[in-house]
C-alpha positions as CSV (number, residue, x, y, z in Angstrom):
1,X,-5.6,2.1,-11.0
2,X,-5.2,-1.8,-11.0
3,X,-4.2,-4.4,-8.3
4,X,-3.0,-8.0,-9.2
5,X,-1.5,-9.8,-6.4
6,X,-2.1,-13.6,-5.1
7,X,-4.2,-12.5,-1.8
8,X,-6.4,-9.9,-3.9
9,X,-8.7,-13.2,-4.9
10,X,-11.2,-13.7,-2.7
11,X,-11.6,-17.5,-3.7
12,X,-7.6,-17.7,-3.1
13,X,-6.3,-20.4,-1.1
14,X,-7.0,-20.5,2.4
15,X,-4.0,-20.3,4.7
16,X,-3.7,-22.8,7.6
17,X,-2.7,-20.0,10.4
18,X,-5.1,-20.8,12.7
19,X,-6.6,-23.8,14.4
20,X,-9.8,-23.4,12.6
21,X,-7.9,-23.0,9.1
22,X,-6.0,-25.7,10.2
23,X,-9.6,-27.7,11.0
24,X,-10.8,-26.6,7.6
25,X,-7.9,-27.9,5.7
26,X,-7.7,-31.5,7.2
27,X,-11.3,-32.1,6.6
28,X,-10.8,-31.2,3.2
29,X,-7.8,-33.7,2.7
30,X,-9.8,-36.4,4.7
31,X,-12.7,-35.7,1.6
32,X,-9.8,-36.4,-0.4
33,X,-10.7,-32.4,-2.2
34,X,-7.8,-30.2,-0.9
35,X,-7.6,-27.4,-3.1
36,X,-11.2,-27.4,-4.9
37,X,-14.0,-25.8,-2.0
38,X,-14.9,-22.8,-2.3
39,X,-15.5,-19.6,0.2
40,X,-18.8,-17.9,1.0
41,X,-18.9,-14.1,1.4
42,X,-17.5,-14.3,5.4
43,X,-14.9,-16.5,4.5
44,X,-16.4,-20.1,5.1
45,X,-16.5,-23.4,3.5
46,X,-19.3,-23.9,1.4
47,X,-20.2,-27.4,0.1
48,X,-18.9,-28.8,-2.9
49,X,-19.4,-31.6,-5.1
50,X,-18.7,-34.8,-3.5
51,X,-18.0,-33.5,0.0
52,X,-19.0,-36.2,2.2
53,X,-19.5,-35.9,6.3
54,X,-16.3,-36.9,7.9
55,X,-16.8,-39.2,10.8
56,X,-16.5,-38.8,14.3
57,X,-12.8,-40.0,14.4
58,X,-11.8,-38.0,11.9
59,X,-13.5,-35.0,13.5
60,X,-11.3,-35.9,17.1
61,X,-8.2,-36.3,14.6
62,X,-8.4,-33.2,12.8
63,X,-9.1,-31.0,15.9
64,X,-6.0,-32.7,18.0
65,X,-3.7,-32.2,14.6
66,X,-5.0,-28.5,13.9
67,X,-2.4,-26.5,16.0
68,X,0.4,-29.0,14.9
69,X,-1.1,-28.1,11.3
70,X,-1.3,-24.4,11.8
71,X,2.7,-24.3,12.8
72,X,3.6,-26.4,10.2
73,X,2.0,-24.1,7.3
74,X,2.0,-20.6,8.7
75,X,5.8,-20.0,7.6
76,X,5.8,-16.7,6.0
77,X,6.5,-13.7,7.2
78,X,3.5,-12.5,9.8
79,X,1.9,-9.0,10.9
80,X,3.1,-6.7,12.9
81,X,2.3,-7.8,16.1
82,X,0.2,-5.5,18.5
83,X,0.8,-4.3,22.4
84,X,-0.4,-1.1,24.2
85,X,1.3,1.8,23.5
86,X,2.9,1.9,26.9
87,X,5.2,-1.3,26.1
88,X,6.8,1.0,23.8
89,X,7.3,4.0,25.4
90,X,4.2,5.9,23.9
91,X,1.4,7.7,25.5
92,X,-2.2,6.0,24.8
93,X,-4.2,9.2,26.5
94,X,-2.2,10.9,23.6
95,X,-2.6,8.8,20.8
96,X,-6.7,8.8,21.6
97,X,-6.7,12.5,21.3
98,X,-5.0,12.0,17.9
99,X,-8.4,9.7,16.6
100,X,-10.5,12.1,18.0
101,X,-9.3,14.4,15.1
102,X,-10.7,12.3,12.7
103,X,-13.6,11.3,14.6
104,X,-14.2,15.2,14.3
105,X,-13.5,15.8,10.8
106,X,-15.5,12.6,9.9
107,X,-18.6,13.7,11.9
108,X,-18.4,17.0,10.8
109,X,-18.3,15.6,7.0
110,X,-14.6,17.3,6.4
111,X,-13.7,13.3,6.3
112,X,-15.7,10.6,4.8
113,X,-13.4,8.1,6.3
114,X,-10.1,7.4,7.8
115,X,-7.7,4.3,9.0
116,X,-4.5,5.1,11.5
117,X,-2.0,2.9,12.0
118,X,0.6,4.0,14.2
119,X,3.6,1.4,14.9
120,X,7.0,2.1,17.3
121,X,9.8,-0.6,17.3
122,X,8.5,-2.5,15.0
123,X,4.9,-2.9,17.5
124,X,1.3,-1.6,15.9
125,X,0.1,0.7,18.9
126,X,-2.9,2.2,17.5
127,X,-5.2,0.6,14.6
128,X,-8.2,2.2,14.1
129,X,-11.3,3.1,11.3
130,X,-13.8,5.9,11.4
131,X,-16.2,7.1,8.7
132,X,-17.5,5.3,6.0
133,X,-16.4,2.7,3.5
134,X,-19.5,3.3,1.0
135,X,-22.9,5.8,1.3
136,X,-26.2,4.9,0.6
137,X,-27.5,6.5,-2.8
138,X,-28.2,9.7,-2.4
139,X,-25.8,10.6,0.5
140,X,-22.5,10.3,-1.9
141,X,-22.6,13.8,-3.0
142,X,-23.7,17.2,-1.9
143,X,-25.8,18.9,-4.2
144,X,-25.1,22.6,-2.3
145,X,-22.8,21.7,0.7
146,X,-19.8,19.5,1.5
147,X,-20.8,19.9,5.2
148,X,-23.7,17.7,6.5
149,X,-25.7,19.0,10.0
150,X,-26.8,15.6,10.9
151,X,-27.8,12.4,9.7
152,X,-26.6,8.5,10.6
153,X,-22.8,8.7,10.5
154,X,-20.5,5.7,12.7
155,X,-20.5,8.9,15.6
156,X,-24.1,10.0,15.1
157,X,-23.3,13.0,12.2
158,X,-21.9,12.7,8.9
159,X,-23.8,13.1,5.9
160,X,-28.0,12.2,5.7
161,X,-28.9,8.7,4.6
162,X,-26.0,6.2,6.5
163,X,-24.2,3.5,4.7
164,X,-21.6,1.1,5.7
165,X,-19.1,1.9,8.4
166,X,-14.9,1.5,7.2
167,X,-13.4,-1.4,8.9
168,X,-9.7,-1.5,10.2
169,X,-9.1,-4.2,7.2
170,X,-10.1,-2.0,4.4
171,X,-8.2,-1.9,1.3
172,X,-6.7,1.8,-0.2
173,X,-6.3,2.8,-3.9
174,X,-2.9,3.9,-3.0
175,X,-2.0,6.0,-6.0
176,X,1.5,7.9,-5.5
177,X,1.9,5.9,-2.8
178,X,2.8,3.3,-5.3
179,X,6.0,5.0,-6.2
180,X,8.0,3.9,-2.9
181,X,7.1,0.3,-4.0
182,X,8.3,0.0,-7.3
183,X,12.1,2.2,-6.6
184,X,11.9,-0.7,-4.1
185,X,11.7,-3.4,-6.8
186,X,14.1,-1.2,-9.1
187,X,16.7,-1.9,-5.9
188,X,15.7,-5.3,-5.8
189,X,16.5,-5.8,-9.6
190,X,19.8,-4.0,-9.1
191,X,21.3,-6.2,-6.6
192,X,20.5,-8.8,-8.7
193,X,22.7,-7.7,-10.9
194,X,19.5,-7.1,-13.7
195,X,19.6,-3.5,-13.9
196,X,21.9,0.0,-12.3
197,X,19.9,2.9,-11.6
198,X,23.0,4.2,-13.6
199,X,21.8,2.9,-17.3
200,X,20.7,5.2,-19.8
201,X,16.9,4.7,-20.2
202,X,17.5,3.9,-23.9
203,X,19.6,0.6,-23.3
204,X,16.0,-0.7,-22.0
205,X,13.6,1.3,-24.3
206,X,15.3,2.1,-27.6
207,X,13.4,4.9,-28.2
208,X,14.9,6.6,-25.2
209,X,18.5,6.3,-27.1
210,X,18.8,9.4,-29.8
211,X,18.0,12.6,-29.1
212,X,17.2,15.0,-26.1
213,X,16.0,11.4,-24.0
214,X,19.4,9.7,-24.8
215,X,21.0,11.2,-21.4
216,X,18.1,10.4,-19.1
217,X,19.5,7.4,-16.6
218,X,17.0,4.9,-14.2
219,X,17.9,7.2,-11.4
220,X,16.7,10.3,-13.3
221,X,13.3,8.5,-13.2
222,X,13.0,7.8,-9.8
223,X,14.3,10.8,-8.7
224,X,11.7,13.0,-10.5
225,X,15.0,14.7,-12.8
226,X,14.2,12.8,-16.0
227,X,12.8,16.5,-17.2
228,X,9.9,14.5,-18.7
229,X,6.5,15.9,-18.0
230,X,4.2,15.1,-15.2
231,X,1.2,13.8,-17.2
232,X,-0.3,12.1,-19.2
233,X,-0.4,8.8,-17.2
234,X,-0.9,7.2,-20.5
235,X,-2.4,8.4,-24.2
236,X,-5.9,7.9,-24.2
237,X,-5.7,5.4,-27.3
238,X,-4.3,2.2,-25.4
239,X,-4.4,-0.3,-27.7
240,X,-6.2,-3.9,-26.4
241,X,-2.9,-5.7,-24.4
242,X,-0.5,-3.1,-24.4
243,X,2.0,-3.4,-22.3
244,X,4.5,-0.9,-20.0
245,X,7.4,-1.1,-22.1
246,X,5.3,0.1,-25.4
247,X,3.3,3.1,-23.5
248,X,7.2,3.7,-22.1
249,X,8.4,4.0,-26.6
250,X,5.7,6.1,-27.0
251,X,6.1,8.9,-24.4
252,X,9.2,9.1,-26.4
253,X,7.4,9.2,-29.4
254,X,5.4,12.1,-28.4
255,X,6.4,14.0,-25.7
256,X,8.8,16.8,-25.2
257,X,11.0,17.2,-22.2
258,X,10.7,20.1,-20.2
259,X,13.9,20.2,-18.6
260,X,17.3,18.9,-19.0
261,X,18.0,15.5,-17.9
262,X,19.7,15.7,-14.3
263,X,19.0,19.6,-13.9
264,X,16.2,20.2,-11.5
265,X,13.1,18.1,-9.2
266,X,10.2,18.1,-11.6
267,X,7.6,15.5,-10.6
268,X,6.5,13.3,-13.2
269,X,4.0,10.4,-13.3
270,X,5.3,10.0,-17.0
271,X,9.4,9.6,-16.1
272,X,7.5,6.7,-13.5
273,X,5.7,4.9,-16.0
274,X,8.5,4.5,-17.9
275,X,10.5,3.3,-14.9
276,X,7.9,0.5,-14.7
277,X,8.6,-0.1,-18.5
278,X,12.3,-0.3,-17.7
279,X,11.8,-2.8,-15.3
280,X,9.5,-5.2,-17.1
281,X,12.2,-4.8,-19.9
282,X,15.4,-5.6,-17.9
283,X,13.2,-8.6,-15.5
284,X,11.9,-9.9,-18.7
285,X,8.5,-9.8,-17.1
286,X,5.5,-7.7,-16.3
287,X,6.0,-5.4,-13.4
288,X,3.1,-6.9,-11.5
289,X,5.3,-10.3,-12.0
290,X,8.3,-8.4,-10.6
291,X,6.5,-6.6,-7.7
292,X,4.2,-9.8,-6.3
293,X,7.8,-11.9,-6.6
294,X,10.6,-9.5,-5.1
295,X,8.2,-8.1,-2.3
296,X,4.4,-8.7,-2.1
297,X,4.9,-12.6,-1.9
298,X,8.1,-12.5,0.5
299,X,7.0,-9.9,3.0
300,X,3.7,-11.9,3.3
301,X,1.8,-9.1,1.6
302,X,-1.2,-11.0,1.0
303,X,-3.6,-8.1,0.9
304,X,-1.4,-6.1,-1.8
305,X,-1.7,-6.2,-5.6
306,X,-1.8,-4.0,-8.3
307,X,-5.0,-3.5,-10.1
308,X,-8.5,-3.0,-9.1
309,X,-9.3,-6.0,-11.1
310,X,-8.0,-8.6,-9.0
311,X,-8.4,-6.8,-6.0
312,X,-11.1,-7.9,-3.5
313,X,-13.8,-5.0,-3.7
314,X,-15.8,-5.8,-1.0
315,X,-13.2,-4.5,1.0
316,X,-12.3,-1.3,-0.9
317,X,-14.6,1.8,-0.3
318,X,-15.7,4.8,-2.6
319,X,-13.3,7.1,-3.3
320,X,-14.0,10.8,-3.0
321,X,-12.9,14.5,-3.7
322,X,-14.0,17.6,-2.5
323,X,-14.1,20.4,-5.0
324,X,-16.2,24.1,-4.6
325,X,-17.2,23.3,-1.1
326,X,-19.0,19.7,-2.6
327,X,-18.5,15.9,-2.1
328,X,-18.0,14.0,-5.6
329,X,-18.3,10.6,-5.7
330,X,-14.8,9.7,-8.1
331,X,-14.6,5.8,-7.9
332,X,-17.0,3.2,-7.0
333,X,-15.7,-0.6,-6.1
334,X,-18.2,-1.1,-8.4
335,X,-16.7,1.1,-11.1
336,X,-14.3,-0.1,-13.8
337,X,-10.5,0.2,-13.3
338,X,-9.2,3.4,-14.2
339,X,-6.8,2.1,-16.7
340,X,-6.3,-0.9,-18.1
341,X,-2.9,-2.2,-17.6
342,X,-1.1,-2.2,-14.6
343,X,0.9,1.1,-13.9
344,X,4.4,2.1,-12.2
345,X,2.6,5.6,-11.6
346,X,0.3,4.5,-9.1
347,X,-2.4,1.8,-8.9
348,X,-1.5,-0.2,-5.9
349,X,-4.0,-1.4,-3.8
350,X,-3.3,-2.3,-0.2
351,X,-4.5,-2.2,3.1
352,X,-2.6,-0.3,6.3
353,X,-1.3,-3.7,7.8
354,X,0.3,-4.7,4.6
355,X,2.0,-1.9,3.9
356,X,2.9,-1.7,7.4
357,X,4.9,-4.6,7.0
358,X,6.9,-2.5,3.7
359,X,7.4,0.4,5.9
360,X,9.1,-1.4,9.1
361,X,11.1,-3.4,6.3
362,X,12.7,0.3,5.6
363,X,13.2,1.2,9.2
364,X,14.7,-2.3,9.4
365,X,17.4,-1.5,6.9
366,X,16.0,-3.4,4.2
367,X,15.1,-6.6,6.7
368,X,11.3,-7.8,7.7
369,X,11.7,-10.2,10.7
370,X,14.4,-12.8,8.9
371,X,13.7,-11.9,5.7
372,X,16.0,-9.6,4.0
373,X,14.5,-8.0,0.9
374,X,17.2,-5.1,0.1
375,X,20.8,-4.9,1.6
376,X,21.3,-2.3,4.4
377,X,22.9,0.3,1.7
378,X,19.8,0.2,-0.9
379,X,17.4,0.4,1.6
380,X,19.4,3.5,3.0
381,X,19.4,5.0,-0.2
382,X,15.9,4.5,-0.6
383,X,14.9,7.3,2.3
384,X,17.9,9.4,1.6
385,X,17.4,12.7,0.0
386,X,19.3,12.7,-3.4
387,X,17.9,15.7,-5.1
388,X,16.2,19.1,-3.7
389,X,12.8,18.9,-4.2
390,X,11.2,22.4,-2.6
391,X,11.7,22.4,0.7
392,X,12.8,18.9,1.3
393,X,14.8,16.2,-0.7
394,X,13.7,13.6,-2.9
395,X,14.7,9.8,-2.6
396,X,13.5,6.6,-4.8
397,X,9.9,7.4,-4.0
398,X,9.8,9.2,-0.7
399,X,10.2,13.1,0.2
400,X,12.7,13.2,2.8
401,X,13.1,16.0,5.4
402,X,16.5,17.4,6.5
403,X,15.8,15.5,9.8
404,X,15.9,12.0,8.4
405,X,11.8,11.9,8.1
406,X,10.6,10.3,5.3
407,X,6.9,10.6,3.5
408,X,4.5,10.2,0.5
409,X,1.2,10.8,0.0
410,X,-1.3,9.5,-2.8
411,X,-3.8,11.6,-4.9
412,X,-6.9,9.5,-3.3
413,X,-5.4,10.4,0.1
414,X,-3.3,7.5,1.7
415,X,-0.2,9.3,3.2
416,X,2.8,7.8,4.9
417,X,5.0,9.2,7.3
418,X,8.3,7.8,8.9
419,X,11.0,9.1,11.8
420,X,13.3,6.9,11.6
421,X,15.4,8.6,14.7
422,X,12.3,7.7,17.0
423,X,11.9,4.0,15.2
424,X,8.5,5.1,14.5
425,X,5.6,5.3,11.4
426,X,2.5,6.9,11.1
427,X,-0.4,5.7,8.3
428,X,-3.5,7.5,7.3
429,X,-5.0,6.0,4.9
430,X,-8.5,7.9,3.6
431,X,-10.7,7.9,0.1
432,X,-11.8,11.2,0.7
433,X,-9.2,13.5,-0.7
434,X,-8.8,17.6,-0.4
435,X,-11.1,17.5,2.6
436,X,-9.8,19.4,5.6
437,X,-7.4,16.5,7.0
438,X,-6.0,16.8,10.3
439,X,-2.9,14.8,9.6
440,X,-0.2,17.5,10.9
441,X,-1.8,17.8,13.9
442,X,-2.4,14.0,14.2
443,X,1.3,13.4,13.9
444,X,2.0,16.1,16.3
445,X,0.4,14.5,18.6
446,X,2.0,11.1,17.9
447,X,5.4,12.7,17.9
448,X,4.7,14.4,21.5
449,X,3.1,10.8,22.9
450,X,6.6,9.3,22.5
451,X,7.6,9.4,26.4
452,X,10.2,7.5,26.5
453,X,13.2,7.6,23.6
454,X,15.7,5.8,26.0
455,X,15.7,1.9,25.4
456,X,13.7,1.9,21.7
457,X,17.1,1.3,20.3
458,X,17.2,-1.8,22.0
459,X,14.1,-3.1,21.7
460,X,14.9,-2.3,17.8
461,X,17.9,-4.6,18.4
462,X,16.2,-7.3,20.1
463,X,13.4,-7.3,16.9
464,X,16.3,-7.8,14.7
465,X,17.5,-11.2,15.9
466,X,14.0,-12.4,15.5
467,X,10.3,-12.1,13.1
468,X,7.8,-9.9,13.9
């Protein structure tokens, strides 16, 4: 899996939000060298070539200007903003009860690490991190246990030999999770007029025109009723530079469907791969061009890309899975990517405040403060169950219950979870996946610390004429 994305560089530009970005940036003008310093590992100016000692005028100047500065070039859309759960109606005694089943499951080493995000109207009420982001060597897998009696974990168990603790900022391999994002850009496109979720796959990938394929629509895709298989992800001979669109002709090439377009739910990474080859074809770009353009860049994403390539490692942790009762150690932010190209599949790699932000856009009808991504309609169809899958529905990349709530999961264990009737969204985001996860009963308890439904509309309301 692969991020690319503008605020997945570490040496990135620096944004001016605060006084001491705002500080930072008018020195470098007065060095006449905007644009060419450089950033330590915490995020701090280093010295460059030719950067001479401002004076102390300039030092007086700079520090009066810097809020002026700040307010001037923090105009994108911000984070969600923060405030006790009380101002919005939730219970905080409640909510801590729900962290202390992770703080459980990560002591007792069903967990290697967790963040929670819980948001209501629009307001973050509970950000938190427990576990660990990476193990020392030697304490990454169990050579005859996954359960660990004691050792140095962020609660004083865990598994033997410490490591370093998961912070709130940490960045996810999001895997399935990717899905909701790019039916999202899909809806983007089609209000643009570029593509209808009603073309036949083949008027964007010829090889989709003859045969069994010829029927199979964009919706079909995104609704998991292509009748196209659920794997491969790709052929393990990717040539050097291929792209979407050609991995999209071949599926065609080789693969057999296993159900009749339009007939029945049938998941399938392969139907989403070559959704992302449909939309590079119809944008006339990548999809990592479409997806940092349409809703990365204007939703103020900045932690969000596509590939692990590009994404900033430091803040990603090792990824693991739990098979016969042991702890494997799957992925490394040291590892290469898992695939090459960038992927419609899966791949994204975010953090829980970014994709916090894409989740309130949805509850928003399709709006993030003043910035309207999709119309109300598409952003209603998005979390509105078109097809029966099991025992729920299936929308453009959510599972949606018969009550309105709407969720996904990801292989490496991100999951997302949204009542729309309560104006409320729950994230937990882990890299230890097929553990013993608490996350019914968390949201149980998140569900029963909503005390007061009465004026949420409202405050909805009074978000809406307004940014976050």
């Amino acid at each position: 899996m692969a991020p690319d994305g503008p605020g997945c560089d570490p040496d990135g530009p620096w944004h001016a939000s605060s006084k001491d970005g705002a500080w930072r940036r008018c020195m470098r003008r007065q060095a006449g060298l905007a644009g060419t310093g450089r950033r330590d590992t915490l995020g701090r100016m280093t010295r460059v070539a030719g950067f001479f000692a401002p004076d102390h005028l300039t030092v007086i100047l700079c520090l009066a200007l810097a809020p002026l500065l700040a307010a001037g070039c923090a105009t994108g859309p911000k984070p969600l903003p923060h405030a006790p759960p009380e101002a919005v109606g939730m219970d905080g005694e409640k909510l801590d009860r729900a962290v202390d089943l992770y703080r459980r499951a990560v002591e007792e080493d069903e967990l290697r690490n967790a963040v929670l995000l819980v948001a209501r109207d629009g307001t973050v009420v509970l950000h938190e991190a427990v576990g660990w982001r990476c193990l020392e060597k030697g304490s990454s897998e169990k050579e005859s246990s996954g359960k660990a009696s004691s050792g140095n974990g962020p609660s004083g168990n865990g598994p033997s030999g410490g490591g370093e603790p998961i912070e709130p900022d940490a960045l996810f391999r999001m895997a399935s999770n990717t899905k909701a994002v790019v039916c999202a850009a899909a809806l983007v496109l089609e209000e643009e007029g570029v593509l209808n979720m009603d073309d036949p796959v083949g008027r964007w990938i010829p090889a989709f025109s003859e045969g069994e394929f010829a029927d199979i629509t964009v919706r079909h895709l995104a609704t998991h009723t292509s009748g196209l298989p659920r794997s491969p992800i790709f052929f393990d001979d990717l040539d050097e530079g291929t792209t979407l669109k050609r991995e999209a002709a071949r599926f065609a090439e080789k693969l057999e469907l296993e159900n009749e377009p339009g007939a029945e739910y049938g998941y399938s990474n392969v139907g989403y791969n070559v959704l992302g080859g449909v939309i590079e074809a119809a944008a006339g770009t990548t999809l990592d061009d479409v997806l940092r353009t349409r809703l990365f860049e204007p939703l103020g994403m900045d932690d969000t890309c596509n590939h692990e390539s590009t994404a900033d490692r430091r803040r990603m942790s090792d990824v693991y899975r739990l098979s016969d009762g042991q702890w494997t150690l799957r992925w490394s932010p040291d590892d290469e990517p898992d695939y090459p190209l960038v992927r419609a599949s899966g791949g994204m790699i975010s953090s829980a405040a970014d994709f916090a932000v894409f989740m309130q856009m949805l509850l928003d009808g399709g709006r993030y403060g003043r910035t309207r991504i999709l119309s109300e309609d598409a952003a209603r169809r998005a979390v509105s169950p078109l097809v029966e899958a099991g025992n729920s529905s299936y929308g453009y990349g959510w599972r949606v219950d018969d009550d309105g709530v709407f969720r996904h999961g990801g292989s490496d264990g991100t999951y997302a979870w949204a009542d729309p009737s309560n104006s409320v969204f729950v994230l937990i985001f882990t890299q230890s996946s097929r553990g013993e996860n608490p996350r019914d009963e968390f949201i149980e308890l998140v569900t029963e610390a909503i005390v007061d439904d009465g004026d949420h509309t409202q405050r909805r309301a009074e978000k809406a004429g307004g940014g976050p």
